[in-house]
C-alpha positions in Angstrom: 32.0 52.2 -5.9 30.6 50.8 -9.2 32.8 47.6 -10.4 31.0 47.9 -13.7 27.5 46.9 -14.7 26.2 43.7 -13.5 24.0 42.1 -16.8 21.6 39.8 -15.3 20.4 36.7 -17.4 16.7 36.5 -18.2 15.4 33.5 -16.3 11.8 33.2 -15.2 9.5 33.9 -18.2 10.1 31.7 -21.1 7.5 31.8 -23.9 7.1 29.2 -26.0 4.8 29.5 -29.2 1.6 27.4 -30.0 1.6 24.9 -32.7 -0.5 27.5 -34.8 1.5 30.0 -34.4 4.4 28.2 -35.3 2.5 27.3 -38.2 1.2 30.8 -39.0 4.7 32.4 -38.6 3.6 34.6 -35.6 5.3 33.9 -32.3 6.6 36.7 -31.1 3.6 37.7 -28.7 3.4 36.3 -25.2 1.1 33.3 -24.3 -1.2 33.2 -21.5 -2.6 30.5 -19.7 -6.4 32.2 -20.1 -5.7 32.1 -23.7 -4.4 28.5 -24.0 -7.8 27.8 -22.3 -9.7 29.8 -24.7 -8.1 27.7 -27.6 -8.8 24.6 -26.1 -12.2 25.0 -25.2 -12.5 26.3 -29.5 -10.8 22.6 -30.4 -12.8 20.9 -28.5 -15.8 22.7 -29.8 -14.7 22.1 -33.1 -14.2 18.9 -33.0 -17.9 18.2 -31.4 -18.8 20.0 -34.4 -17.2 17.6 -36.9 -18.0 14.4 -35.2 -21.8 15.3 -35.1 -21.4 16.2 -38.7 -19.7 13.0 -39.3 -17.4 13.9 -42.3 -14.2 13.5 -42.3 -11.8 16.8 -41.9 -8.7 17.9 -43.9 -7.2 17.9 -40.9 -7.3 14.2 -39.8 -6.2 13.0 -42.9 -3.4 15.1 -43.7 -0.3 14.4 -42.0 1.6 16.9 -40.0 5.1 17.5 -40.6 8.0 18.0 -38.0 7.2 19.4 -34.8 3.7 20.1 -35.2 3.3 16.2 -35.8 5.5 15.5 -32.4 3.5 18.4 -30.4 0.0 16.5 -30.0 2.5 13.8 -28.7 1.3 13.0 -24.4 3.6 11.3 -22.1 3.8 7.7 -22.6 4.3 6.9 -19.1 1.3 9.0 -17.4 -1.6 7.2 -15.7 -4.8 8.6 -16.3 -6.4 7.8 -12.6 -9.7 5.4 -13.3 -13.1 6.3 -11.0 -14.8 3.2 -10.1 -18.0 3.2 -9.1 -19.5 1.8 -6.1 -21.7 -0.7 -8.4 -18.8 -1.6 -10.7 -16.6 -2.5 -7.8 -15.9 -6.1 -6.4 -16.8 -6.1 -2.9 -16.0 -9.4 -2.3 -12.7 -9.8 -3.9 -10.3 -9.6 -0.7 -7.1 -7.0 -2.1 -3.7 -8.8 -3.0 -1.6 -8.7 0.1 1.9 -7.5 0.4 4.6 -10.0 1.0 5.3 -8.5 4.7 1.2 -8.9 5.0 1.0 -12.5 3.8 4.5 -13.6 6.1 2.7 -12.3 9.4 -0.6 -13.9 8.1 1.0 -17.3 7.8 3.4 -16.7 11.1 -0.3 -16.3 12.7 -1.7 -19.2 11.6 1.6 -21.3 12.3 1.4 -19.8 15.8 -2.6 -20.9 16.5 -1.9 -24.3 15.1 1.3 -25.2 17.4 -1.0 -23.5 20.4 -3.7 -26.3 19.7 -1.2 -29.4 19.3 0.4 -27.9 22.2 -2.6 -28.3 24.0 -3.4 -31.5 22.6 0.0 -32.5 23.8 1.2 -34.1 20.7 4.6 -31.6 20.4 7.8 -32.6 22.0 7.6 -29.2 24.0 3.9 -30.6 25.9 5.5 -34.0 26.3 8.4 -32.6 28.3 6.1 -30.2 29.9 3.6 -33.1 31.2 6.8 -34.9 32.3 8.0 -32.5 34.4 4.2 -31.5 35.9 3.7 -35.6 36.6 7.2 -35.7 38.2 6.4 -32.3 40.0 2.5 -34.3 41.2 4.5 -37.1 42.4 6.9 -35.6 44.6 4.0 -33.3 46.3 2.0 -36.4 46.8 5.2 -38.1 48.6 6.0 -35.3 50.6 1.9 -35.2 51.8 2.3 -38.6 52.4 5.4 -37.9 54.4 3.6 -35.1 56.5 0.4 -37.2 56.8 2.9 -39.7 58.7 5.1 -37.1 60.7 1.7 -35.8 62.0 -0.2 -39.0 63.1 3.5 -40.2 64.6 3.3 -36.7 66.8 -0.1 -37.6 67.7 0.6 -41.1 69.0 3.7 -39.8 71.0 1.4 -36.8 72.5 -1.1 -39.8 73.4 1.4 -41.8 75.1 2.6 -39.2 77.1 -0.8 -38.4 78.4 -1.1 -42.2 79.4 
């Protein structure tokens, strides 16, 4: 059962008129892609044409009112992508580093240059380190001495007793 007619909205197509037609009054017909091309490739054409001339058009030095004047307008913030070529390009300029980069960089070279002190033994860490392995030497040379002396004592009682 019908409720009534359901009026859908026209999304999906919009067509929006050229400067020229704007201009000319025309914009009821539909552009296409294949035909913004067309006109395009004609400007550019044109222009060639008037540059290898080299007079100035009417064009250029009249100035365009309202929206036509706003149209040939490009976006401020777009980046036109640059090709460098393999001659052009400094090979031996290293790139900037990021800040995370450059921090493990330096935490690198920190790292090598305690490892070499440390083996040099001037940080406090390598002096405790060599007190402790001299302490350590000391006692194992004590207690060699002190089996050295249990051993020949053993001996000398096993030699008596065989007397």
């Amino acid at each position: 059962m019908g409720r009534g007619r359901f009026k859908a909205k026209p999304t999906g197509r919009r067509n929006f008129s050229t400067p020229e037609e704007m201009a000319a009054g025309s914009s009821a017909r539909p552009r296409t892609f294949k035909k913004a091309q067309e006109e395009e490739a004609a400007h550019h054409e044109k222009e060639e044409s008037e540059e290898e001339s080299g007079g100035d058009s009417e064009e250029e030095t009249e100035k365009k009112k309202g929206i036509l004047d706003a149209s040939e307008i490009q976006n401020p913030n777009l980046v036109k992508p640059r090709n460098v070529k393999a001659r052009a390009a400094d090979v031996e300029s290293s790139p900037e580093l990021s800040r995370r980069e450059r921090e493990e960089i330096e935490k690198q070279k920190a790292h090598e240059r305690y490892m070499r002190l440390q083996e040099q033994g001037k940080t406090e860490q390598a002096r405790k380190d060599l007190e402790r392995l001299a302490l350590i030497r000391q006692q194992r040379a004590e207690a060699a001495k002190k089996r050295e002396e249990e051993k020949t004592a053993k001996e000398q009682k096993k030699a008596e007793a065989r007397k």
